[in-house]
C-alpha positions as CSV (number, residue, x, y, z in Angstrom):
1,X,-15.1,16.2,-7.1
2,X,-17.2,18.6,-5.5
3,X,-16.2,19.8,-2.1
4,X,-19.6,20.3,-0.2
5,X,-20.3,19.2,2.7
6,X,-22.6,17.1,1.9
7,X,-20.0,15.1,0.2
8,X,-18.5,11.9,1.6
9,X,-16.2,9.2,0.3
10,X,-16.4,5.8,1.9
11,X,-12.4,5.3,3.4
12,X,-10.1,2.9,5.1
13,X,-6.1,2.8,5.7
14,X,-4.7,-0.4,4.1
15,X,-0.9,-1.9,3.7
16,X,-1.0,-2.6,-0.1
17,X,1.0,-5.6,-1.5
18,X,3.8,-4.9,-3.9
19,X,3.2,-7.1,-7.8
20,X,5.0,-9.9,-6.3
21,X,2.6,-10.7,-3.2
22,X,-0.4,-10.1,-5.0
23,X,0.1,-12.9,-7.6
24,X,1.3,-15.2,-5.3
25,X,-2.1,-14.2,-3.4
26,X,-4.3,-14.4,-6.4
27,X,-2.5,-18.1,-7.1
28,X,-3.8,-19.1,-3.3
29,X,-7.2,-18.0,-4.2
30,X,-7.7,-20.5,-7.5
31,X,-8.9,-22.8,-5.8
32,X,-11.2,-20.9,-4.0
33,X,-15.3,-20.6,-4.6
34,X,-17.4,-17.2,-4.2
35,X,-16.7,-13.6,-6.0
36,X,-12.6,-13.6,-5.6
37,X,-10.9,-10.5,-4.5
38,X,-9.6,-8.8,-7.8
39,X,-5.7,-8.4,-8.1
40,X,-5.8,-4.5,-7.3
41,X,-8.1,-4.9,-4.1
42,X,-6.0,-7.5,-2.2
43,X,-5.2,-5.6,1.2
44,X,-4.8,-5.7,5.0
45,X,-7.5,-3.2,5.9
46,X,-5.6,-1.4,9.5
47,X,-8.7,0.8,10.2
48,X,-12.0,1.2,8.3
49,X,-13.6,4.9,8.3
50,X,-16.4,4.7,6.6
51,X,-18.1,7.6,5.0
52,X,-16.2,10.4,5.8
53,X,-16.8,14.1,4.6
54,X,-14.7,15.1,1.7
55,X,-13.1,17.7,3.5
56,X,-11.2,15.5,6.1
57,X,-8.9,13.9,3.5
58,X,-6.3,16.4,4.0
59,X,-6.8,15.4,7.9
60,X,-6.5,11.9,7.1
61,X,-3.7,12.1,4.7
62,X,-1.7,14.3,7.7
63,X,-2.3,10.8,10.0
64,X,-1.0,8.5,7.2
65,X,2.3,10.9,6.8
66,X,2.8,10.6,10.6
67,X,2.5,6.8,11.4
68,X,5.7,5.1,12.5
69,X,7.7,4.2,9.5
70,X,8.6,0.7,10.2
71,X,8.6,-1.9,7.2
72,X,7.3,-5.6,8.7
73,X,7.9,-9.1,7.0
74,X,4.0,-10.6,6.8
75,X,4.8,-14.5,7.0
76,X,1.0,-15.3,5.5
77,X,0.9,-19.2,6.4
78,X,-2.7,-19.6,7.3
79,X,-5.9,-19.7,4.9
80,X,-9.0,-19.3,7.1
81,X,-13.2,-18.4,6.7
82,X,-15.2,-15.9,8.7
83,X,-18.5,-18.0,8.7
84,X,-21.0,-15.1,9.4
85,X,-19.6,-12.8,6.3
86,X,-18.5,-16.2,4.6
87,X,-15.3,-14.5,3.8
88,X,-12.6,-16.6,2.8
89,X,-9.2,-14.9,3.5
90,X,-4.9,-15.8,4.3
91,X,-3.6,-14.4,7.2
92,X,-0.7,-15.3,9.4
93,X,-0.3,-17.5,12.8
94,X,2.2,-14.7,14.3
95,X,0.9,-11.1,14.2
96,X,4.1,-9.2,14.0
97,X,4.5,-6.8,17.0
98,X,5.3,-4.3,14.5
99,X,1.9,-4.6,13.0
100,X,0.4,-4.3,16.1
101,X,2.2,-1.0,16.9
102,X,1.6,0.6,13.4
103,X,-2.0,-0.4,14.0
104,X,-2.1,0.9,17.8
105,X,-0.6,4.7,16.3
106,X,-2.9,4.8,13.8
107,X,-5.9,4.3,16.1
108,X,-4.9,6.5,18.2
109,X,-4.2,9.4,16.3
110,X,-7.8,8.7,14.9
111,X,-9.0,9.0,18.1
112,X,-7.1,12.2,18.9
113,X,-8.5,13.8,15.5
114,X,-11.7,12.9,17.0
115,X,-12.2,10.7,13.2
116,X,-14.9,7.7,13.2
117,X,-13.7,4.7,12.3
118,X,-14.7,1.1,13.2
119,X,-13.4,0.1,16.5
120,X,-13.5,-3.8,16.4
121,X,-11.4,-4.6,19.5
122,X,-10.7,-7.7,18.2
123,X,-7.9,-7.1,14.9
124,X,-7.8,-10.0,12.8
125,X,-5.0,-8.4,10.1
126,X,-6.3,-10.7,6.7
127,X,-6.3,-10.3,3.2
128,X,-9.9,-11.2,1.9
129,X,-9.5,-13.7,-1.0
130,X,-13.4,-14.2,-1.7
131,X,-16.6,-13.3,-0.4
132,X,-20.0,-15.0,-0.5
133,X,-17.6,-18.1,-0.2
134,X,-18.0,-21.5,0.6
135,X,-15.3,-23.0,3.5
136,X,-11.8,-23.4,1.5
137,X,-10.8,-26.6,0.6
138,X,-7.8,-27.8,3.0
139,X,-5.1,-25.5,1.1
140,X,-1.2,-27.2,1.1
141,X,0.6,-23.8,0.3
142,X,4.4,-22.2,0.7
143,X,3.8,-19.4,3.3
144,X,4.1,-16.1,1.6
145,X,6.4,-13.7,3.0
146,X,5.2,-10.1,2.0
147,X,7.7,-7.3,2.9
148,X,5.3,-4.8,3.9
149,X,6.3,-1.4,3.2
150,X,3.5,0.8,2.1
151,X,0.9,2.3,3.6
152,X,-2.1,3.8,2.3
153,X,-5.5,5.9,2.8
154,X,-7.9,4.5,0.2
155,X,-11.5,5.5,-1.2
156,X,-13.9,2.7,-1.7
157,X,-16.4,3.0,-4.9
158,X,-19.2,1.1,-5.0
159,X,-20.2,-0.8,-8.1
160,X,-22.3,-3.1,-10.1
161,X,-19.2,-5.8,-10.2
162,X,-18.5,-4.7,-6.3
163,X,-16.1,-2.2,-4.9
164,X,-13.2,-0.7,-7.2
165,X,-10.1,0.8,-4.8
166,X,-8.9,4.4,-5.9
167,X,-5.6,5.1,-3.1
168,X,-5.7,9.0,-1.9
169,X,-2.4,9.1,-0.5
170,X,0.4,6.4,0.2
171,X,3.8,6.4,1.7
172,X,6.6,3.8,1.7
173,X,7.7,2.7,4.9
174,X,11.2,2.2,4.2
175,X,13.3,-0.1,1.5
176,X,13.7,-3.6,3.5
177,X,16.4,-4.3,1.9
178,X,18.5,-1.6,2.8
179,X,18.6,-2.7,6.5
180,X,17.5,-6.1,6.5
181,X,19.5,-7.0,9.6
182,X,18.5,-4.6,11.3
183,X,14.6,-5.5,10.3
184,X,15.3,-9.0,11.6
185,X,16.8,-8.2,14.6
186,X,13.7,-6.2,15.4
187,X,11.0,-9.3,14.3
């Protein structure tokens, strides 16, 4: 990879689903209509950078190594549509408060690196099952409970069959299991 700097790579922080959540997530989307999410691109997108010159990765991976280490449970119980984008995605009734902090740290450390990223104000974490989608049909599911527990900065690749996910640097939270009642107490 060239390191001019002319040279950008389109970026965004994710959590990334362990084996075990993403088939249960690509067994949700069956059903659905539209270009389906492809097992290795399921995520929860925390912060989308856009194109970002090759030579702030190490910047960017220094954020990611300094986020709060807290695993979450993701209770995903709630398939929904973004009519505009006609996006058809799963995400939960109850935004855990831990989700909301991780999110809240890495924004602003963003902001402190002084690093662009898309500021939405209103965070809707999801995992995008299907694009150029039709409404879902009314979907009777068991809520998926996705112990959250890595992080990662990702690199987005455009191409002819859509975007293809390449992760730059990724840290594990923290084994859930280890200190479950802990975890619970906390959530």
């Amino acid at each position: 990879m060239p390191h001019s700097s002319h040279h950008h790579l389109r970026l965004f922080y994710a959590l990334w689903p362990d084996d075990a959540t993403r088939t249960a997530l690509m067994e949700l989307q069956a059903p659905m209509s539209g270009r389906k999410s492809s097992y290795d691109n399921l995520h929860i997108t925390l912060a989308f950078l856009g194109p970002q010159p090759v030579e702030r990765v190490p910047l960017l991976k220094d954020v990611l190594d300094h986020l709060p280490a807290v695993p979450m449970l993701l209770n995903l119980d709630r398939v929904d549509y973004f009519p505009r984008k006609r996006i058809a995605w799963v995400g939960m009734h109850d935004t855990p408060l831990a989700l909301l902090d991780m999110r809240r740290a890495l924004i602003e450390a963003l902001m402190r690196s002084e690093v662009w990223f898309d500021g939405e104000s209103s965070f809707k974490p999801h995992v995008t099952l299907a694009r150029d989608a039709s409404l879902p049909p009314e979907v009777v599911f068991t809520p998926i409970a996705w112990h959250a527990n890595q992080i990662v900065l990702v690199e987005s690749v455009s191409s002819r069959d859509g975007a293809n996910y390449r992760i730059l640097a990724s840290r594990i939270l923290k084994d859930l299991s280890a200190d479950a009642s802990t975890y619970a107490a906390r959530n």
